[in-house]
N, C-alpha and C positions, 0 to 999 in steps of 0.2 A: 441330552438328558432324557432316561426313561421315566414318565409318569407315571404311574400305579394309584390304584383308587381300590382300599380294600374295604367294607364294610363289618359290622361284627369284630372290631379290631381290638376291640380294650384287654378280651383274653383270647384264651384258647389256640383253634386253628390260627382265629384270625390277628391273633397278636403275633403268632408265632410267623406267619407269614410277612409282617411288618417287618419284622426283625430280622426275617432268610433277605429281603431285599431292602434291608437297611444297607448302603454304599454309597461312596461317592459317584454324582453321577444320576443318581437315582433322587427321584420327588416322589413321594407319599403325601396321600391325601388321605387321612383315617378316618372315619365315622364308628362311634360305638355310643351305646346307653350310656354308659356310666363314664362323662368327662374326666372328671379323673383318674380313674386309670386310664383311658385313654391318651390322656395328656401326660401319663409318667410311660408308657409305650412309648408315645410319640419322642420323650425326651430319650430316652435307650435307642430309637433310631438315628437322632441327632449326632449322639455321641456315637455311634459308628459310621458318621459322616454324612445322612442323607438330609436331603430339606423336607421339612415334614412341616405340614399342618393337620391338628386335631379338630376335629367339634364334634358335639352331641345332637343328635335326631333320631327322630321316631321316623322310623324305615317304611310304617304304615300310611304314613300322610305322602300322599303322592307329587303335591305343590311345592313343601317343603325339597323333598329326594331333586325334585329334577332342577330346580332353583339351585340348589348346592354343586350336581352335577353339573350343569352349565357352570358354573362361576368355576369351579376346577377345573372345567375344561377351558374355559377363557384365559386361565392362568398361564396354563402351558397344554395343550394337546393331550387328552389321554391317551396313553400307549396299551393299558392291561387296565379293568375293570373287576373284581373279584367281588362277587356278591355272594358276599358268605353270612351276615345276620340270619342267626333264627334260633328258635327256643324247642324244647320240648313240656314235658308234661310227668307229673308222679310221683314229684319230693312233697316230702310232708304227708304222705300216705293219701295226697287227694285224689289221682288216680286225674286219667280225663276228664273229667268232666263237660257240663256244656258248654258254658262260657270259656273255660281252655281250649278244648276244640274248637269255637270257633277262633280262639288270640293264636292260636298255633297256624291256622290256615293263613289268617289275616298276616301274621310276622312271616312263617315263613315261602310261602306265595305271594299274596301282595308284595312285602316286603323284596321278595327278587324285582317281583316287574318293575317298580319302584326304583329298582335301579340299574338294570337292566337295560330299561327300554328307554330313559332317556340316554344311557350310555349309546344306545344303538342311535337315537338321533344326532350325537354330536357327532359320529366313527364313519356315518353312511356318506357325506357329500367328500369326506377326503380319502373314503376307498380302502381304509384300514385301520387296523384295533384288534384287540382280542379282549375276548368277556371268558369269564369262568363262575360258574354257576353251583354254588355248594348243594349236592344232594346229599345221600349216603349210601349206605349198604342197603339198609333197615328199608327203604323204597323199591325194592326189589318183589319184597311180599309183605302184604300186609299181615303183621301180627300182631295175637289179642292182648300183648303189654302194652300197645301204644299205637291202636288204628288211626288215630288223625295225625301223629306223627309221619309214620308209616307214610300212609296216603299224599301230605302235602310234600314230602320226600318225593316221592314216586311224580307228581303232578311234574313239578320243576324238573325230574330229570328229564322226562319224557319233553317236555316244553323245550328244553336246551337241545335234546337230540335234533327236535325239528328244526329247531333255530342253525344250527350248524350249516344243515346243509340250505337253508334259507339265505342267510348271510354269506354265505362261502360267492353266491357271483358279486359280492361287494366288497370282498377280498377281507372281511372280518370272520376272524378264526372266535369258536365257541367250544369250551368244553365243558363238561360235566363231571363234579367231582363226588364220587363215590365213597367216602371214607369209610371202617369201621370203626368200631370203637378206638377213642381219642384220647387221652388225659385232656377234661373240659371241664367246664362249671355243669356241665347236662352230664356227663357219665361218673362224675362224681356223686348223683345222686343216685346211683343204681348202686343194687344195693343184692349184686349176685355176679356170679363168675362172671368176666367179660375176656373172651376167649382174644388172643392176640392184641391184646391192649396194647397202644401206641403212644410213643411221646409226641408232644406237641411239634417239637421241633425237629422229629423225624418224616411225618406228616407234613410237615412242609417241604422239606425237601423232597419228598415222592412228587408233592402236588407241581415246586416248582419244574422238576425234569418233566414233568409232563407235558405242563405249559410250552416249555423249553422245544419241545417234542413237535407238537400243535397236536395231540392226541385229543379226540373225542371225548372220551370215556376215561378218564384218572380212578380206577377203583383198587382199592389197597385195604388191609392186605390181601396177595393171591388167596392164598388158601380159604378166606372167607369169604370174597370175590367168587370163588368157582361153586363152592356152597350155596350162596347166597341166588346165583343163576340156578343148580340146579335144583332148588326149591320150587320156581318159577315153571318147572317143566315136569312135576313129578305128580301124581293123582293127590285131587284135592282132600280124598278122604284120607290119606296117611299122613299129609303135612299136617291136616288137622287133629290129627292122635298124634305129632310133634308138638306142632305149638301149643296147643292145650295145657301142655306141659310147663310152658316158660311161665315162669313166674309174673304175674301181673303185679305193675306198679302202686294200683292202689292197696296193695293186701303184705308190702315191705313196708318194714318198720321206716318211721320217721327219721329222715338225716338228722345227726344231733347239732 
């Protein structure tokens, strides 16, 4: 039986991922904010055969994460670890702010290592595991809609690159997932063209052949993917007369 341990589960990617490795065969272990959905997830896996347990935790408390992660791992051996919670910032017209900026570092940084790194403690003494690591696109380059987004994006991916080849002599494979825009509870509150928009459950199917693959780097789609890099390589003063351009979150109308 494969174990899986996804985080961020109740929607989105990460419900949607629940549900790509809902089987017989397969155990899930979900964690999400919001128990109930979580636990009507959890039941959609069930009825496609998998054994699932649900529960709710704050991904920022570090005591709680690895106490859970141990206890799923006691269970049965984690095989894949997918640490995918995290938020962004800019519905309701509040834009970043301080206090977001710092809940956005905290959920989505903290909130990897969190789980993460006790994953890596249970995976290290039997020589194998694989962890997958949610970044995005938007981590690529920092832009003025959403700099602490952007940034705690970019931190994690950058952390997962190193980790790869840190864990690879411990025979635990690490990737990093690059999405673009998503059908999500975060890209439903943008509130402008989102070029190559993705279903949820398309998204996961990239994310799982990747996994499948043991690839580094999962970043989809190409075409934003190639964009998105060569942003990263182009003089700062014309990315800046781009981005300038994109619409800032705090200055879109309120989601109704």
């Amino acid at each position: 039986m494969t174990h899986i341990l996804v985080t961020g589960a109740s929607s989105g990617i990460g419900e949607a991922l629940a549900l790509h490795y809902a089987a017989s065969g397969n155990r899930l272990s979900l964690l999400g904010r919001n128990l109930e959905r979580t636990q009507a997830v959890a039941t959609a896996c069930r009825a496609k055969g998998a054994a699932v347990s649900a529960i709710s935790l704050d991904v920022q408390n570090a005591a709680d994460m690895e106490a859970w992660v141990q206890t799923c791992d006691n269970e049965l051996p984690l095989d894949v670890v997918i640490a995918n919670a995290g938020v962004s910032a800019g519905s309701g017209g509040a834009g970043e702010s301080a206090d977001q900026t710092r809940q956005i570092f905290s959920i989505n940084v903290n909130g990897i290592f969190n789980t993460v790194l006790p994953a890596m403690a249970v995976m290290r003494p039997r020589h194998r595991g694989q962890i997958a690591i949610m970044s995005s696109i938007a981590g690529f380059r920092g832009l003025p809609s959403a700099p602490a987004y952007c940034a705690s994006k970019a931190a994690v991916k950058v952390w997962g690159e190193g980790l790869r080849g840190q864990l690879a002599r411990d025979n635990i494979s690490v990737s990093v997932i690059c999405p673009g825009f998503v059908v999500s509870g975060i890209s439903r509150r943008n509130r402008f063209p989102m070029p190559f928009l993705m279903q949820t459950a398309d998204a996961a199917k990239l994310i799982a052949m990747g996994l499948a693959a043991n690839r580094g780097r999962i970043a989809f789609p190409w075409p934003m993917a190639i964009m998105a890099w060569i942003m990263t390589t182009l003089p700062d003063a014309l990315i800046g007369a781009v981005t300038s351009r994109l619409p800032r979150k705090d200055e879109l109308p309120a989601q109704p």
